[in-house]
C-alpha positions as CSV (number, residue, x, y, z in Angstrom):
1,X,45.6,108.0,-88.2
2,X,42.3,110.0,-90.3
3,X,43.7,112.6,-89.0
4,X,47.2,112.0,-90.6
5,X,45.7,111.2,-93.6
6,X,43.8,113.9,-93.8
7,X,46.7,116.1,-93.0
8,X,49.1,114.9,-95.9
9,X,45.9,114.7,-98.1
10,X,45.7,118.7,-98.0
11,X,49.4,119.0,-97.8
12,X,49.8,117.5,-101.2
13,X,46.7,119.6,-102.6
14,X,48.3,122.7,-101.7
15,X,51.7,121.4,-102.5
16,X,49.8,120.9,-106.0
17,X,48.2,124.6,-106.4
18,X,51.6,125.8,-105.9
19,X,53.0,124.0,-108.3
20,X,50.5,124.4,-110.8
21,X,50.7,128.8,-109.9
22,X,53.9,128.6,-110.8
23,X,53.6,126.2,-114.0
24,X,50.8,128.6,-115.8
25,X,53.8,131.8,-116.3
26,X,55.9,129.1,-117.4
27,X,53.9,127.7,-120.1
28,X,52.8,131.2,-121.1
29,X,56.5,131.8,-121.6
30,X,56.8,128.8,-124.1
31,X,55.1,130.7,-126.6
32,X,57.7,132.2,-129.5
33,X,58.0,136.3,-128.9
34,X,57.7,137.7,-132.6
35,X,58.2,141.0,-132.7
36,X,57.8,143.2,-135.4
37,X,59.5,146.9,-136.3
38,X,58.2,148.8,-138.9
39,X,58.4,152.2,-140.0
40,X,54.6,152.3,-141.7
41,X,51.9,154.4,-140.9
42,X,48.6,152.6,-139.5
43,X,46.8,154.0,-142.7
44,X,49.5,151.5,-145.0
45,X,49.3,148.8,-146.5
46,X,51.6,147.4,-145.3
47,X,51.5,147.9,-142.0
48,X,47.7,146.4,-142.2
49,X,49.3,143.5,-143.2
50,X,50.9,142.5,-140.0
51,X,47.8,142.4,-138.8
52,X,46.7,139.6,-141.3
53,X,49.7,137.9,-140.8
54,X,49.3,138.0,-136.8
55,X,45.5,136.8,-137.7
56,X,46.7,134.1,-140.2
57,X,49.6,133.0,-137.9
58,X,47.1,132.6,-134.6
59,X,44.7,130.5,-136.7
60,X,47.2,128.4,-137.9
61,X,48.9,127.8,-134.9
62,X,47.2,128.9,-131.8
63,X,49.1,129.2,-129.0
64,X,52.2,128.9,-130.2
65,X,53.2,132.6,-130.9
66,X,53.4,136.3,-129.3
67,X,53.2,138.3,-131.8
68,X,53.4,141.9,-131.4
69,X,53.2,144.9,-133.6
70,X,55.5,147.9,-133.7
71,X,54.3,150.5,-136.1
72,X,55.5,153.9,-136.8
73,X,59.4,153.2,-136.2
74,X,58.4,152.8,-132.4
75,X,60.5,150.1,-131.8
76,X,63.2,150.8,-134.1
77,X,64.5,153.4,-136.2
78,X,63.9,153.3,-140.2
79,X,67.1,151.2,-141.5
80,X,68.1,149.9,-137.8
81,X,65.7,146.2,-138.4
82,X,68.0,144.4,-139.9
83,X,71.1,145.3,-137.3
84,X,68.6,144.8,-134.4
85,X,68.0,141.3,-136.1
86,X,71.6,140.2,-136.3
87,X,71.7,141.2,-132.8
88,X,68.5,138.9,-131.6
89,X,67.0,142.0,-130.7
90,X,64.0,141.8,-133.3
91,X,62.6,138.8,-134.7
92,X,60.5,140.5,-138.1
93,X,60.4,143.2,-140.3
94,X,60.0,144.6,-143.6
95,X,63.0,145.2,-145.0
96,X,64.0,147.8,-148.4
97,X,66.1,146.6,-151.3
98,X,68.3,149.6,-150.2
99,X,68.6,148.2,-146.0
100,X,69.4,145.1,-148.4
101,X,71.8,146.3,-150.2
102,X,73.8,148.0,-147.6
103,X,75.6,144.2,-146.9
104,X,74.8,143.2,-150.1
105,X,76.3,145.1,-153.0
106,X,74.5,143.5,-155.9
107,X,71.1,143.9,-154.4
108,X,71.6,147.8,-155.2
109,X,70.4,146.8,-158.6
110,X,66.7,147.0,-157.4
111,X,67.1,150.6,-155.8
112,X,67.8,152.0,-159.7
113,X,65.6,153.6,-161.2
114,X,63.6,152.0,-163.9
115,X,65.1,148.6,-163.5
116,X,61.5,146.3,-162.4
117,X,58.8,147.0,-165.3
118,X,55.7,146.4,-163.1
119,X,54.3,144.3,-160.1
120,X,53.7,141.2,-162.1
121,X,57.3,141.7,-163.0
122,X,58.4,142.1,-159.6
123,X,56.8,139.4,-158.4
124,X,58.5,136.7,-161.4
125,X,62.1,138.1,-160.4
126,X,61.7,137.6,-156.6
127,X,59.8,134.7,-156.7
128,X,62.1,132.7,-159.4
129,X,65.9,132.0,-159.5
130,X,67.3,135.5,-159.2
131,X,65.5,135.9,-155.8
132,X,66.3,132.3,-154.8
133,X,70.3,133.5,-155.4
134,X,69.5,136.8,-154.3
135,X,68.1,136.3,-150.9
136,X,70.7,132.9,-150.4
137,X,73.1,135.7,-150.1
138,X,71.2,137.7,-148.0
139,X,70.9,134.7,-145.5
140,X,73.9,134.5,-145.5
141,X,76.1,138.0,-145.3
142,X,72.9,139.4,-142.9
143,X,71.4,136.5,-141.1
144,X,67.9,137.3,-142.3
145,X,65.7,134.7,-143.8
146,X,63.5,136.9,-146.7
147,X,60.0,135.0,-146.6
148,X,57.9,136.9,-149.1
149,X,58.0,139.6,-151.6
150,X,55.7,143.0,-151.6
151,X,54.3,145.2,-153.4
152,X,55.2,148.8,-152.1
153,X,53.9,150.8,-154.9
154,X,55.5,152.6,-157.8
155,X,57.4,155.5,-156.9
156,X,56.5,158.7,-158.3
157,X,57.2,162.7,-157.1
158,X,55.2,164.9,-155.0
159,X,56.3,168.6,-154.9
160,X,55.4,171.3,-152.1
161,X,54.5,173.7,-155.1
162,X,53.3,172.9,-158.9
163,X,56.2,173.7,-161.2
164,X,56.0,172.7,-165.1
165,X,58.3,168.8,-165.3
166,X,59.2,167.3,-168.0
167,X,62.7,165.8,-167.9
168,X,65.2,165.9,-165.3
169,X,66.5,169.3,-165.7
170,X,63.4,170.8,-164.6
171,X,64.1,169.0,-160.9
172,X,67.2,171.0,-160.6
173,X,67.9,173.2,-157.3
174,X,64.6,170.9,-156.0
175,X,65.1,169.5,-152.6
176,X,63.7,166.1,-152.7
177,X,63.2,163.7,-149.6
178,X,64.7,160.5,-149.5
179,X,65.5,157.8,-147.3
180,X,68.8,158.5,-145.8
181,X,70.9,155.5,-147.3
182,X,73.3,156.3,-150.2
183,X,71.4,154.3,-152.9
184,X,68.2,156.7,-152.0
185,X,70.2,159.3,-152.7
186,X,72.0,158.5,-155.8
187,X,68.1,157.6,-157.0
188,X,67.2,161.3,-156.4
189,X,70.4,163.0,-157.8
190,X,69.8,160.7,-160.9
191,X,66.3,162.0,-161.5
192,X,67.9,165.5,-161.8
193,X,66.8,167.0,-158.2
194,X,69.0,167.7,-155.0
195,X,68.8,164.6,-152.7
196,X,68.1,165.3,-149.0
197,X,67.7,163.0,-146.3
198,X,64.8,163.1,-143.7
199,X,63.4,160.4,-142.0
200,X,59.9,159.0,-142.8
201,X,58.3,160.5,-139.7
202,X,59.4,163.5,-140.5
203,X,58.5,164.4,-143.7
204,X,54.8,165.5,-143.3
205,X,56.7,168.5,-141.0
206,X,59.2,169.2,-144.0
207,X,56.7,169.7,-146.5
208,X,54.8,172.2,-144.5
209,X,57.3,174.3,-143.7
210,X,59.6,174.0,-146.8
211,X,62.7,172.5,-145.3
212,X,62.4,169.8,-148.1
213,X,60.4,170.8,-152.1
214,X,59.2,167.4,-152.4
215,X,59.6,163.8,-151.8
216,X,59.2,160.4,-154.0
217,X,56.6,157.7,-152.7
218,X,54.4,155.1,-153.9
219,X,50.5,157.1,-153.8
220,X,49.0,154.7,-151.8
221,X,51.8,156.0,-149.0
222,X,51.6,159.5,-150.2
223,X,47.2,159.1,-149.3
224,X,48.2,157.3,-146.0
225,X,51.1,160.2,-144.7
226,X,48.4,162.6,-145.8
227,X,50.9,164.2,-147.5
228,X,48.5,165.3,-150.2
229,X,48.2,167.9,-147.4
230,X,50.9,169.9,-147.4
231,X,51.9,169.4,-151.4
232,X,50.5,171.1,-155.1
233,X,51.6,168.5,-157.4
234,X,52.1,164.9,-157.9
235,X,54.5,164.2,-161.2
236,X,54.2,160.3,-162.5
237,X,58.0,159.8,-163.4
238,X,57.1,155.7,-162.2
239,X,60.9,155.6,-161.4
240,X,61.1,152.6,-159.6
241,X,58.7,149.3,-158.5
242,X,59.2,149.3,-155.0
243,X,59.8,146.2,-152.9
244,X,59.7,145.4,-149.4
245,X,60.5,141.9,-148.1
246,X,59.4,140.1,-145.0
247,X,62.2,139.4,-143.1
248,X,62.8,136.9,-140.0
249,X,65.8,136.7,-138.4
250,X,68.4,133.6,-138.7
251,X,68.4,133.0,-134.7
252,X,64.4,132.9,-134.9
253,X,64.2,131.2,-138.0
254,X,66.7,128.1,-137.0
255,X,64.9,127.8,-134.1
256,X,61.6,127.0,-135.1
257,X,60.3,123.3,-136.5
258,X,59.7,122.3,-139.5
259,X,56.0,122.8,-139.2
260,X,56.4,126.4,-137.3
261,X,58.6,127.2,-139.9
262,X,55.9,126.1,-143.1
263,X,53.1,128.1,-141.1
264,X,55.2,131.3,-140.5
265,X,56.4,131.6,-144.3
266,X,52.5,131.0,-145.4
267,X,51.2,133.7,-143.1
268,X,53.8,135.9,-144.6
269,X,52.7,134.8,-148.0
270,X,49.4,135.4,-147.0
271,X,49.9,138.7,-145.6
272,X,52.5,139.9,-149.1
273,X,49.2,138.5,-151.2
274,X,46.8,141.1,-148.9
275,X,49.1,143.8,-149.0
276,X,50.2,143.7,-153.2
277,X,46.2,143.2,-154.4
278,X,45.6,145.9,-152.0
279,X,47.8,148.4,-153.4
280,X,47.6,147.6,-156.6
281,X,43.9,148.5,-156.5
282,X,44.5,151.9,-155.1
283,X,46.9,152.9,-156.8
284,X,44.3,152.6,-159.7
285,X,42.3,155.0,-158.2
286,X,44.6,157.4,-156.6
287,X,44.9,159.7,-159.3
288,X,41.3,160.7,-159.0
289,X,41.7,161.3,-155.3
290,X,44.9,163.3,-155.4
291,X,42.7,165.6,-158.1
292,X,39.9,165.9,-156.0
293,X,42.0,167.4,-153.1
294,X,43.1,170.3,-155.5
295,X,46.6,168.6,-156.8
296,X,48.1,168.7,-160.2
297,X,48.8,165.9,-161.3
298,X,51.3,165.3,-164.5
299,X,52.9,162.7,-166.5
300,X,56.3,164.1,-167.9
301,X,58.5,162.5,-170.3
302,X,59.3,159.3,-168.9
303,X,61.4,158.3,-172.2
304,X,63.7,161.1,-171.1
305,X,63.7,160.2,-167.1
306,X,64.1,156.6,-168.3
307,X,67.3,157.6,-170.5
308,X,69.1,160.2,-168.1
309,X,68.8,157.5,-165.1
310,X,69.8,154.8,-166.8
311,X,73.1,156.6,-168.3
312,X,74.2,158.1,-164.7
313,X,73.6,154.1,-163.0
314,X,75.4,152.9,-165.4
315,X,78.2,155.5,-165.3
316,X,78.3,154.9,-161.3
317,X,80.4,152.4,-159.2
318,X,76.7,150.9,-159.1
319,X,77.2,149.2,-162.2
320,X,80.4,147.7,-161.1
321,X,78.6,145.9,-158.2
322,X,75.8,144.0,-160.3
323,X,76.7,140.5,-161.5
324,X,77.4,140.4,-164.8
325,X,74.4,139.6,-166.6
326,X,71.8,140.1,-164.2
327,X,70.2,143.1,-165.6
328,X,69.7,140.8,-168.5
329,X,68.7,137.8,-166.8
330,X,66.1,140.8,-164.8
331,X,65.0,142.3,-168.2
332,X,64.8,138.5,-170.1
333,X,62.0,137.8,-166.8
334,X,58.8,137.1,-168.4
């Protein structure tokens, strides 16, 4: 009878280990995969930032997430985020007013050139009724929740050789880089050069060997692509405030609680905060830099850039696309 006992006591204990072998890989599994496609370079902003948001998101809910970090387009192509999304294939990115505007025509309005007045500005439009509308639409035509609003710089142009730039006709016959989407490229026809499309990861290559003149990017990108390397001159047209959004997708989104969902849009506030005071900062002292490395760098006549970009948007089908009155209702922003 001990013996019995004794018998079915072990068999339970080891009926018990097994159980709680296979119970561990289970509850490992319970945690939410986030996974996150970028195109940034490690040096960037706001590629940094995913690691604050990881951090933030960890503290505030331990245990709950796997979050994991894709840099350098190594998961997904430049442009292919918000498709993989739709798909279920990706849970977060950052996502361009120009990916945006691909499904959503009237977002194209933030990919014109001299359109957002400054960060500050930026920030009041996205962050107010426009961006509520705005990104209701985005929801809703792309099946991507927009959580927070950054700072990607303020565009300006960075030529493989020095050349004299005042308005747009002195761009002409210049091959300029741009992202491969046709907003991009109407942005660099406007500004008077020859729009070609490269990808991001390719550019640095470009430049050296002269299969593009130039490309347009925010300085703190143009210091973290070290493409101060390969280039003579950096011209400060400021043609566009640049945005990039953090972006979940709908299936991800829906599926989190209330309480998930409240900690993952503060960690993504928490990261936009670190990335925009971060580059906002450099870009401050950039221009320095850039001249200690042996670039020119030149402010043309913006009044003129400002004038010949504005006429050919709103000569283009652009135009027709924005809701009446929003370029007011952007400009009236305070």
């Amino acid at each position: 009878m001990t013996y019995s006992r004794t018998l079915t006591r072990r068999t339970l204990l080891a009926a018990a280990t097994s159980l709680s072998a296979f119970a561990l890989p289970a509850w490992a599994q319970a945690k939410t995969m986030l996974r996150i496609s970028t195109p940034a370079v490690p040096d960037a902003w706001h590629a940094k930032m995913w690691t604050v948001f990881k951090d933030a998101l960890d503290k505030a809910a331990p245990g709950e997430f796997d979050t994991q970090i894709n840099l350098n387009a190594t998961l997904f192509k430049q442009g292919a985020e918000p498709t993989a999304m739709a798909r279920g294939n990706l849970e977060l990115t950052s996502v361009s007013a120009a990916d945006l505007a691909k499904l959503v025509p009237e977002f194209s309005v933030f990919t014109a050139g001299y359109i957002l007045r400054d960060p500050a500005h930026q920030q009041k439009v996205f962050g107010g009724p426009i961006g509520a509308e705005l990104f209701k639409t985005v929801s809703d035509k792309m099946g991507i929740t927009i959580l927070s609003t950054c700072y990607l710089g303020t565009r300006q142009l960075n030529l493989r050789e020095a050349r004299k730039v005042q308005t747009p006709a002195d761009l002409k016959g210049i091959k300029l880089r741009m992202p491969g989407s046709k907003d991009w490229l109407f942005l660099g026809n406007a500004l008077g050069a020859t729009a070609t499309p490269l990808a991001f990861g390719e550019v640095y290559l470009g430049l050296k060997t002269g299969t593009i003149d130039g490309q347009d990017n925010p300085l703190p990108s143009v210091r973290a692509a070290k493409f101060y390397e390969v280039t003579q001159q950096i011209v400060l047209t400021s043609h566009l405030v640049d945005s990039l959004f953090i972006a979940i997708s709908n299936k991800t989104w829906n599926a989190l609680s209330s309480a998930q969902k409240q900690k993952v849009s503060a960690a993504a506030h928490t990261a936009a905060v670190y990335n925009n005071d971060n580059t906002v900062q450099e870009e401050a002292q950039l221009v320095d830099f850039f001249k200690k490395q042996g670039l020119q760098v030149n402010t043309p006549d913006v009044a003129a850039f400002r004038k010949s970009v504005q006429a050919t948007y709103q000569a283009s089908d652009y135009a027709k696309t924005w809701p009446k009155g929003l370029v007011e209702r952007i400009n009236a922003t305070q």
